[in-house]
C-alpha positions in Angstrom: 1.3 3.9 -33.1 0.0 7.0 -32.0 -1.7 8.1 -28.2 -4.0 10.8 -27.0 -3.8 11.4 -23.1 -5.4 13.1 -20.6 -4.5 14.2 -16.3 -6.5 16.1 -14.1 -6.4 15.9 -10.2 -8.8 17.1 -7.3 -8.0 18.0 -4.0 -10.8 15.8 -2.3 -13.5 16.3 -0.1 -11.5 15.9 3.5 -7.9 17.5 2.4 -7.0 21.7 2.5 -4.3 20.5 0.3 -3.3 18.9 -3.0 0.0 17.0 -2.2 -0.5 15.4 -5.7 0.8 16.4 -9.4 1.2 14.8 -12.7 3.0 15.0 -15.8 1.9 14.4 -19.6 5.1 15.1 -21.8 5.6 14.8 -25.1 9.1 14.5 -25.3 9.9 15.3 -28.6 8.0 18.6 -28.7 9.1 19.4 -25.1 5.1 20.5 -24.5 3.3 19.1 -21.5 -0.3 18.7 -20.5 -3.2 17.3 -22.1 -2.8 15.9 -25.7 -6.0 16.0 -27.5 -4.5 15.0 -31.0 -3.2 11.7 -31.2 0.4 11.9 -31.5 3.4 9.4 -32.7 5.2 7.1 -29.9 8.0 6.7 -31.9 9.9 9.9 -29.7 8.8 9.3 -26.7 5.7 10.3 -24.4 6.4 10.6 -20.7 3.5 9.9 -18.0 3.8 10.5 -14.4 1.7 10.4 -11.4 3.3 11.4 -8.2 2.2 11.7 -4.9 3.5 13.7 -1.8 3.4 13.0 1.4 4.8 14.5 5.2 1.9 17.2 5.1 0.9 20.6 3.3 3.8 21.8 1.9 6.2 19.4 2.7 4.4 16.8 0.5 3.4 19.1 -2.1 7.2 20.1 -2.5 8.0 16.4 -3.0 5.6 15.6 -5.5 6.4 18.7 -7.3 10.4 17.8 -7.4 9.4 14.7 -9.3 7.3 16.5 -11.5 10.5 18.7 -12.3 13.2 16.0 -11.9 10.8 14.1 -14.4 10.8 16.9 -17.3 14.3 18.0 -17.0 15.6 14.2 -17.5 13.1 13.2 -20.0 14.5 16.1 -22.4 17.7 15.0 -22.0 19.5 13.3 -25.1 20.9 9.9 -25.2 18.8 8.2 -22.5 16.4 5.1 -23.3 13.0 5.2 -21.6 14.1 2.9 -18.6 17.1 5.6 -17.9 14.8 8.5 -18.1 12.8 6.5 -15.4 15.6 5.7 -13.2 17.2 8.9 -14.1 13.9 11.1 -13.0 13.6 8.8 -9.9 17.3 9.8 -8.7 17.1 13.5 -9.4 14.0 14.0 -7.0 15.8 11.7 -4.4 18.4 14.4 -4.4 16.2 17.3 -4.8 14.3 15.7 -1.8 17.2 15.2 0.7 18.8 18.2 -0.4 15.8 20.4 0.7 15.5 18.5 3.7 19.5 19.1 4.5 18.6 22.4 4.2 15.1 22.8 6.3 15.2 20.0 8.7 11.5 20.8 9.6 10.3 19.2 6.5 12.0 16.1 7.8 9.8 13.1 6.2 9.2 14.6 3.3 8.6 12.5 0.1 6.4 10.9 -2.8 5.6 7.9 -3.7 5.0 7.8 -8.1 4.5 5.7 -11.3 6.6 6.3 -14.1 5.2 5.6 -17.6 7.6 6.2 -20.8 5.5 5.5 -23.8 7.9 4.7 -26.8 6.9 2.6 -30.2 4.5 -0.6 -29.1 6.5 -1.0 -25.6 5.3 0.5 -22.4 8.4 1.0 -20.0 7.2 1.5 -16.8 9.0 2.2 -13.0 7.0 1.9 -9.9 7.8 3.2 -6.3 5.2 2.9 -3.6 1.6 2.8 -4.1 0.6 4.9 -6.6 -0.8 2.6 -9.5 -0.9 1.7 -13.2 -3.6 -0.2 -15.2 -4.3 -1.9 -18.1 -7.6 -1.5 -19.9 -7.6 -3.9 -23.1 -10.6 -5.6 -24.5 -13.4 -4.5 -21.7 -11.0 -6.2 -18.7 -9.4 -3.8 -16.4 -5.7 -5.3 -14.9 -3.7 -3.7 -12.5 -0.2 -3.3 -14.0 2.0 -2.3 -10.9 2.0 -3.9 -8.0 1.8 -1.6 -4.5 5.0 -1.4 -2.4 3.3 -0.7 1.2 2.8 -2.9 4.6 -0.1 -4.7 3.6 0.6 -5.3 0.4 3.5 -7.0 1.6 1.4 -9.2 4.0 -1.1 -10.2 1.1 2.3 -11.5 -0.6 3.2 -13.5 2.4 -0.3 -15.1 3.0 -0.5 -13.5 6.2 -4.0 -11.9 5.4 -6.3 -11.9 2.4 -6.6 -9.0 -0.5 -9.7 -8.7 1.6 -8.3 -8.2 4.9 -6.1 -6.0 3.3 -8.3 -3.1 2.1 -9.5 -2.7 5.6 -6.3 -3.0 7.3 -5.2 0.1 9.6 -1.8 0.1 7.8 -3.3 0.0 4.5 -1.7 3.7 3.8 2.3 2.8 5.3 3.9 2.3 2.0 7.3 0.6 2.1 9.1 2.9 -0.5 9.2 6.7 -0.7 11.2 9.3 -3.2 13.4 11.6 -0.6 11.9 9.8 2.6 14.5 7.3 3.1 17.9 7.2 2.6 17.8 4.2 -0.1 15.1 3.3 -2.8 14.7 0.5 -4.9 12.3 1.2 -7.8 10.5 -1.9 -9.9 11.1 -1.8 -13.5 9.0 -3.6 -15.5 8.0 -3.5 -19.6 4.5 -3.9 -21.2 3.8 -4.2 -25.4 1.1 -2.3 -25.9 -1.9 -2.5 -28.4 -4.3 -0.3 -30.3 -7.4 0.5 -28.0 -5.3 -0.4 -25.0 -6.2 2.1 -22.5 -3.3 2.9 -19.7 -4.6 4.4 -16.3 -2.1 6.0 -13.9 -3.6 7.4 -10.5 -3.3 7.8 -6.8 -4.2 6.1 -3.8 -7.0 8.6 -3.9 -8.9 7.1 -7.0 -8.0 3.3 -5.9 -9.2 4.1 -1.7 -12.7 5.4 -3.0 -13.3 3.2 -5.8 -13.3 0.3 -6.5 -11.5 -2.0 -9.5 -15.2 -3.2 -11.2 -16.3 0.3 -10.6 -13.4 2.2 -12.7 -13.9 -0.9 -15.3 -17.6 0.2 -15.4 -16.3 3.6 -16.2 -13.7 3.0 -18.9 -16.0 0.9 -20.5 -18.8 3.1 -20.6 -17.5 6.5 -21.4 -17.4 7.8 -25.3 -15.0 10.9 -24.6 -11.6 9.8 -23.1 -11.3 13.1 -22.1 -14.3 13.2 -19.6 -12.4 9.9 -18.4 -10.6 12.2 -15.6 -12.7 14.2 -14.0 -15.7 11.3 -14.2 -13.3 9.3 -12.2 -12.6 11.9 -10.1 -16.0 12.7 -9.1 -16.6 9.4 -8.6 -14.1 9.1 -5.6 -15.7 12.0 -4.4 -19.0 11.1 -4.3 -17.6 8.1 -2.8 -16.0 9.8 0.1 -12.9 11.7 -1.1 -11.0 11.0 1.8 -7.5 11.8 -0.3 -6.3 13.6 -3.0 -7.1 12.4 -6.6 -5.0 12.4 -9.3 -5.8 10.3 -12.6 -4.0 10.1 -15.9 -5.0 8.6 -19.2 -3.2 7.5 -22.4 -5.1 5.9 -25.0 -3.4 3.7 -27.6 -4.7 3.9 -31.0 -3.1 3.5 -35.0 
């Protein structure tokens, strides 16, 4: 199998800053950014979307150290995809608390982020807080992750309805954050992949300004994947851009 892939993110229409970054690595090769021709998965492609929090440069820092964490452990020999995950995950913790240990004022500091390692036919993927991942295969658009904030939570309880939730004033309080607590426990999950699949990594930026029909719409419309990004983009803007926006795309094809 081969994949082409795609990243761009947007500061928004409301923020001075872009606490967001993201990472499109071809591991073998060492080269990041966009890939424009398709490439094998048989060494490894590494997609990540991160996303800071704890304001300005405090949350720009955080999603930055995951960036960095993320490249320096994903060229590392030896390590299967789920360890480069983990691994990558790990390093920014420390990176995190270690520049908070050292300037306290950037006390809750962190980044929530989706880990993607593309390898062969298998999708290994590592999740923690809200940032997402979907599945686009055969016109239907599936969320792949599953958010780990407040209200997400209460959906999972039956206390209020998906509904309820996306008006909820806690909507944003996510439950697990790279360097802003003390103990993390990331989701780890696999997905086999097919030709045509598209895989969609993004922000809480994308996801709070549009909607899951709406970014369907879009996939399925487009003809260039790489217009994918920034269409997506000014779409949340248009929408409102309340946050930042970060989108990622990786398209599977033979």
């Amino acid at each position: 199998m081969k994949v082409v892939a795609y990243g761009s993110t947007d500061v928004g229409r409301i923020r001075e800053n872009n606490e967001d970054n993201f990472l499109i690595l071809d591991v073998y090769s060492q080269k990041t950014g966009n890939i424009h021709t398709p490439i094998s998965t048989d060494t490894g492609i590494f997609l990540v979307v991160a996303d800071g929090m704890g304001g300005a440069a405090a949350g720009e820092t955080a999603s930055l150290q995951v960036i960095e964490a993320s490249f320096y452990c994903a060229i590392q020999n030896g390590l299967t995809p789920f360890e480069t995950n983990l691994a990558s995950i790990l390093e920014a913790q420390r990176r995190c608390l270690e520049i908070v240990k050292q300037n306290p004022k950037l006390i809750g500091m962190g980044s929530v982020g989706t880990f993607v390692y593309i390898k062969e036919n298998i999708a290994y993927i590592s999740q923690i807080g809200d940032t997402r991942l979907y599945l686009y295969r055969n016109k239907n658009l599936e969320q792949i992750t599953e958010d780990q904030n407040f209200v997400s939570e209460l959906v999972r309880l039956g206390i209020i309805t998906e509904e309820q939730a996306a008006f909820h004033p806690q909507r944003n309080a996510v439950t697990q954050a790279i360097g802003a607590i003390d103990e993390i426990e990331p989701k780890h999950q696999k997905l086999e992949i097919q030709p045509n699949d598209i895989l969609l990594l993004c922000s809480d930026g994308l996801t709070g300004m549009v909607s899951d029909i709406e970014i369907q719409l879009i996939l399925g419309s487009s003809e260039s994947l790489e217009d994918i990004p920034s269409i997506l983009i000014d779409t949340a803007n248009t929408n409102g851009g309340h946050d930042n926006i970060t989108v990622v795309v990786a398209k599977i094809v033979n």
